[in-house]
C-alpha positions in Angstrom: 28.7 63.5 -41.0 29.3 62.0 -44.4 26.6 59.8 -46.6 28.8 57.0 -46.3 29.5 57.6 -42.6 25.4 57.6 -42.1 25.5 54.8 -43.8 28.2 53.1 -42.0 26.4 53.8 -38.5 23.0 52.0 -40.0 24.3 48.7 -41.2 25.4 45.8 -38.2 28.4 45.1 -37.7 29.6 41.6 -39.6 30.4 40.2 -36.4 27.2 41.3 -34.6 25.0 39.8 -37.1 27.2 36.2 -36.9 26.4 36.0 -33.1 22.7 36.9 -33.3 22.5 33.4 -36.2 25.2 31.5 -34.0 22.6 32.3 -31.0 19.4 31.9 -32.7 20.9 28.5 -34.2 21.9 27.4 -30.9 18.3 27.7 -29.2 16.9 26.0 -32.4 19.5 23.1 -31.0 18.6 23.4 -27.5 15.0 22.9 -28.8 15.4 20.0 -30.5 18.1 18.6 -27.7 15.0 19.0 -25.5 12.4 17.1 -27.5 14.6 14.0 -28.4 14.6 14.1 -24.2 11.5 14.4 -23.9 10.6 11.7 -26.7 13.3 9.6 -25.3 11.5 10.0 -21.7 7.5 9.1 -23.6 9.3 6.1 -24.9 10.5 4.7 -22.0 7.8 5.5 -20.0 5.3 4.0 -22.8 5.8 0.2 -21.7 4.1 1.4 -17.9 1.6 3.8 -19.5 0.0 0.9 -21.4 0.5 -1.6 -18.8 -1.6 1.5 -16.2 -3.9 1.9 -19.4 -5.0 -1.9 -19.7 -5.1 -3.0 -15.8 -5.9 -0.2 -14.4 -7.6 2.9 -16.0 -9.9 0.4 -18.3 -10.8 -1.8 -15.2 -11.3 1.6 -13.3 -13.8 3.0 -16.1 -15.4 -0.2 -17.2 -16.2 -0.3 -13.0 -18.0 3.2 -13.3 -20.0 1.6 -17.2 -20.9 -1.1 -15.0 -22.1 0.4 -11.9 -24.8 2.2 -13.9 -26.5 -0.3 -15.1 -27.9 -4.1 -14.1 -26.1 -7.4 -16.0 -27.0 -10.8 -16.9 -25.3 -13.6 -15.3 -22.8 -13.4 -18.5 -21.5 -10.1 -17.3 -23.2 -7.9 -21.0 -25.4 -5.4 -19.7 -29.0 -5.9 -19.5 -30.5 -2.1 -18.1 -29.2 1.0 -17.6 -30.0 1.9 -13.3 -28.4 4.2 -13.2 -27.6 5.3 -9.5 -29.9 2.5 -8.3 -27.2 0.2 -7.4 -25.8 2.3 -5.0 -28.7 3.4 -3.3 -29.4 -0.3 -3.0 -26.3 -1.1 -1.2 -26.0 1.8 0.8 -29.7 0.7 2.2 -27.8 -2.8 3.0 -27.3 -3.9 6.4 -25.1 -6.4 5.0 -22.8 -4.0 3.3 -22.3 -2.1 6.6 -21.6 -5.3 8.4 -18.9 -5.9 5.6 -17.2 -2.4 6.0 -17.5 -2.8 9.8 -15.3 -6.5 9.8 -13.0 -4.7 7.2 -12.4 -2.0 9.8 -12.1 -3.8 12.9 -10.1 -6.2 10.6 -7.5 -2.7 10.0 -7.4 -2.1 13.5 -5.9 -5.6 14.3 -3.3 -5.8 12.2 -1.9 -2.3 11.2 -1.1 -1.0 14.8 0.6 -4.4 16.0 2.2 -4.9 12.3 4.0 -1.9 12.5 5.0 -1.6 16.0 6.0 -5.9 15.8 8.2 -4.9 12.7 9.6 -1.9 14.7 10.6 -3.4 17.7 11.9 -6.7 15.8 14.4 -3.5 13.3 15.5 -2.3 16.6 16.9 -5.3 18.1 18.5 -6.6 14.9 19.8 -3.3 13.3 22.9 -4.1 15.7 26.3 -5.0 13.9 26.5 -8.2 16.4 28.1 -11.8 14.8 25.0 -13.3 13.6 22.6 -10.4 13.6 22.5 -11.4 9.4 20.8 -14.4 10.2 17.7 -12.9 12.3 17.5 -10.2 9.8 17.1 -13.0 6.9 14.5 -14.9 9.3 12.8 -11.8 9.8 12.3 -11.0 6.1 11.6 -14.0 4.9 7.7 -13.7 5.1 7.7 -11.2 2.4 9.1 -13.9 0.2 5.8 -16.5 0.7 2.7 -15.6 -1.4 -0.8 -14.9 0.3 -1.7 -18.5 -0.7 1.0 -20.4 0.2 1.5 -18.5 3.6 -2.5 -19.0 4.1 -2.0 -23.3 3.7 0.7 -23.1 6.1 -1.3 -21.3 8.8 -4.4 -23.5 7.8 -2.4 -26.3 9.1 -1.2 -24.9 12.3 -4.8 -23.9 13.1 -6.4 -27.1 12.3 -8.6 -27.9 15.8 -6.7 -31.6 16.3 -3.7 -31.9 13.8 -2.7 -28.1 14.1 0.4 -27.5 15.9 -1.0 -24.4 17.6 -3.5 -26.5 19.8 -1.0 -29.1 20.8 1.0 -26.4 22.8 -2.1 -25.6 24.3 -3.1 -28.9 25.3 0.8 -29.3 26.6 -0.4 -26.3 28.8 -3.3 -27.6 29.9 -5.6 -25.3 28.2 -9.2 -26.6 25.8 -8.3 -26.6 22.1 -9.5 -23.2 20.1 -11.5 -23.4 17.4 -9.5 -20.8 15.7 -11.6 -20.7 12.1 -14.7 -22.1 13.2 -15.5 -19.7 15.8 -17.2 -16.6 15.0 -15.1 -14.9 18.4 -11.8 -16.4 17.5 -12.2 -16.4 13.2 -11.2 -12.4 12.7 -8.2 -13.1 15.4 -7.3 -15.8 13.5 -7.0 -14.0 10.1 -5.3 -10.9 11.8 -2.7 -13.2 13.1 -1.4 -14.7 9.8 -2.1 -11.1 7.7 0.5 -9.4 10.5 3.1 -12.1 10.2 2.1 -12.4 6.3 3.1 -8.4 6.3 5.9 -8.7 8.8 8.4 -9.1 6.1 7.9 -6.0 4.3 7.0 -3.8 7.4 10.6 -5.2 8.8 12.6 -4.5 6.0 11.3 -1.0 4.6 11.5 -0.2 9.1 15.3 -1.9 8.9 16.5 0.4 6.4 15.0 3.7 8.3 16.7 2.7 11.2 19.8 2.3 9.9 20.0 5.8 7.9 20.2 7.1 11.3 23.6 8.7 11.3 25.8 6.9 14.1 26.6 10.3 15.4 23.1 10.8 17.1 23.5 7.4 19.4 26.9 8.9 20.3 26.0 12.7 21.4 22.5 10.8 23.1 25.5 8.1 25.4 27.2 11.0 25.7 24.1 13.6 27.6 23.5 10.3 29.7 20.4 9.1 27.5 19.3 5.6 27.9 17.9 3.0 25.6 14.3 3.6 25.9 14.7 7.5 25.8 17.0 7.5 23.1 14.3 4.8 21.3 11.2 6.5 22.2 12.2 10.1 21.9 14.9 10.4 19.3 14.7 7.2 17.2 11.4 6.9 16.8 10.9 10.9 15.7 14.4 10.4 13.0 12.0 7.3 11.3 9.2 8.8 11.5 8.8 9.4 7.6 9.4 5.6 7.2 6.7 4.7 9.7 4.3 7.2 8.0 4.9 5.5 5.0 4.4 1.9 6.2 1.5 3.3 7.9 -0.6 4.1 4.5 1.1 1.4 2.9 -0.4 -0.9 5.6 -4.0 0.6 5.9 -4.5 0.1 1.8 -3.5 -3.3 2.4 -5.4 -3.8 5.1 -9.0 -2.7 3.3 -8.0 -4.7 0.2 -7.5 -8.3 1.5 -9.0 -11.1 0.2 -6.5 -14.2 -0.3 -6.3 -15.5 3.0 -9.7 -14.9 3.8 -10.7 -16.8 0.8 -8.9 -19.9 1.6 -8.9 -19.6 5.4 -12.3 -18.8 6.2 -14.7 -17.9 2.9 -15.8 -15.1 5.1 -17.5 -17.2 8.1 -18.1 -18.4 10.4 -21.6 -16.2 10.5 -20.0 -13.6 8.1 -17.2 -12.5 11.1 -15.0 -12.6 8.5 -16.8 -10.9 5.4 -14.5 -8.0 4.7 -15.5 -5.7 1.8 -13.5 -7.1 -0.6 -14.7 -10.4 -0.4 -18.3 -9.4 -0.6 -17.4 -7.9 -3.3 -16.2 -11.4 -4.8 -19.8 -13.1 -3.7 -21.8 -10.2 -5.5 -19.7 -10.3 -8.5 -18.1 -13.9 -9.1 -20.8 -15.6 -7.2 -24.2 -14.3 -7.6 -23.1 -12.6 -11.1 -24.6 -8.9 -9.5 -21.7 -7.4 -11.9 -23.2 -3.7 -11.0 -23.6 -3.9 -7.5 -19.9 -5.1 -7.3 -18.8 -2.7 -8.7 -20.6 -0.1 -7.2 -19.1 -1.9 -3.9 -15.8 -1.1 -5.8 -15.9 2.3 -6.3 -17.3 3.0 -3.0 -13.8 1.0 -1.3 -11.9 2.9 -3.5 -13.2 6.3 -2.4 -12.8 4.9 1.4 -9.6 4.0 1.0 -9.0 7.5 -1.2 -10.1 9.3 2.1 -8.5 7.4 4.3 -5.5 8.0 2.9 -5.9 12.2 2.6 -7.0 11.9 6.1 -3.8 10.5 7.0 -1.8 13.0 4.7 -3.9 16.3 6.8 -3.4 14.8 10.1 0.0 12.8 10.4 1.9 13.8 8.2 2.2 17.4 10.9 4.1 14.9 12.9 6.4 13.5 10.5 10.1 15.0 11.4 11.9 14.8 8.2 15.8 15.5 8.6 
């Protein structure tokens, strides 16, 4: 072989060398395709990181500032305690009382909630003339706010004026003391909290009922299955990833209400309707104990936390998704 052959052999071919800068320009573009998305993505996702950032990460670590140390009635802090507050309120009978009303408080509402606005989606998900209507009535709770729903149902429990009473009067039965006794106060509250959360539960339930392909009903008719099969054993498992969802949905609700008892009850009669939250408001807005509500605060939120990994281990085995 020649010199200029050798040489020939060594140098790249022009058109070689073109494709390895046309490639290497193209991933310099894909890079910088790939930041403006990226960038693009920050930006519009800025607006909710600062709006996360300022009502809820800065509440959340001025809590934890403020639960180490002991405040004036001005809120500035006036000793560091250090883990003093919550050794004080764990040794609290009262704070046990609270988280005992907050959980008998759950068990009232979540389990009839949910199953109410299930059984209420399964008799209006029909495409009968007029089923629109129900569906609108149905909903319509989630439209009221906490304070204007709790005025209403102040008025219908009111021991001589209330509507509620007069029926039972009609029926010959003794008026109820429905927010004055310490037997029928908690019952009260879980009543207008489960219609208060009917519209939502109904709605969210509504729309996993009717994602059920039509198809299913028809090969269920068809094998002879009835209503109450077909609803217990084949419904019920296709929206099951609904009703796990209402179901957490409904238990974080549950721990963190306040307005209704607030204006229905201010936690009495004899503290039967003192749920966490709301002791929370009396140690913090009240009695200006700025550390030991939020100590309170962080220990709900850790409750609630575990609550809701509990539910995530145990129920979510049973959730069929399709």
């Amino acid at each position: 072989m020649t010199l200029l052959d050798r040489n020939a052999a060594v140098r790249p071919a022009p058109n070689s060398a073109k494709r390895q800068t046309a490639a290497a320009a193209g991933r310099r573009s894909l890079r910088m395709i790939r930041w403006k998305e990226a960038s693009l993505a920050y930006a519009f996702l800025l607006p909710s990181l600062l709006l996360f950032g300022i009502f809820l990460f800065y509440p959340l670590l001025k809590s934890v500032y403020l639960s180490l140390h002991l405040t004036d009635p001005r809120g500035r802090i006036a000793a560091f305690a250090g883990l003093d507050n919550f050794t004080e309120l764990l040794a609290s009978d009262k704070f046990y009382e609270s988280l005992k009303v907050t959980l008998s408080f759950t068990v009232l509402t979540v389990p009839v909630g949910i199953a109410l606005a299930l059984l209420l989606a399964a008799l209006s998900q029909g495409k009968l003339r007029g089923m629109k209507a129900f569906q609108f009535v149905f909903s319509l709770p989630v439209a009221i706010s906490v304070g204007t729903g709790s005025v209403i149902w102040m008025m219908l429990y009111h021991p001589t004026l209330g509507t509620l009473n007069y029926f039972l009067t009609l029926l010959g039965v003794e008026p109820v003391r429905w927010l004055t006794d310490p037997a029928w106060a908690l019952i009260s509250v879980s009543i207008m909290t489960i219609w208060m959360n009917l519209g939502f539960n109904y709605i969210v339930l509504l729309s996993g009922l009717q994602s059920v392909p039509e198809e299913i009903y028809d090969s269920a008719k068809i094998d002879g299955s009835g209503p109450l099969r077909t609803f217990f054993q084949l419904t019920v498992p296709l929206v099951s990833p609904t009703l796990f969802f209402v179901g957490i949905v409904s238990v974080i609700q549950a721990f963190q209400s306040f307005g209704q008892i607030h204006i229905l009850t201010k936690g009495g009669p004899m503290n039967s309707t003192d749920v966490i939250v709301f002791n929370i408001y009396q140690d913090a807005f009240v009695n200006f104990r700025f550390g030991i509500g939020s100590a309170q605060a962080l220990i709900l939120f850790a409750i609630v936390l575990i609550l809701t990994v509990l539910q995530y281990c145990f129920l979510e085995r049973k959730v069929h998704y399709q």
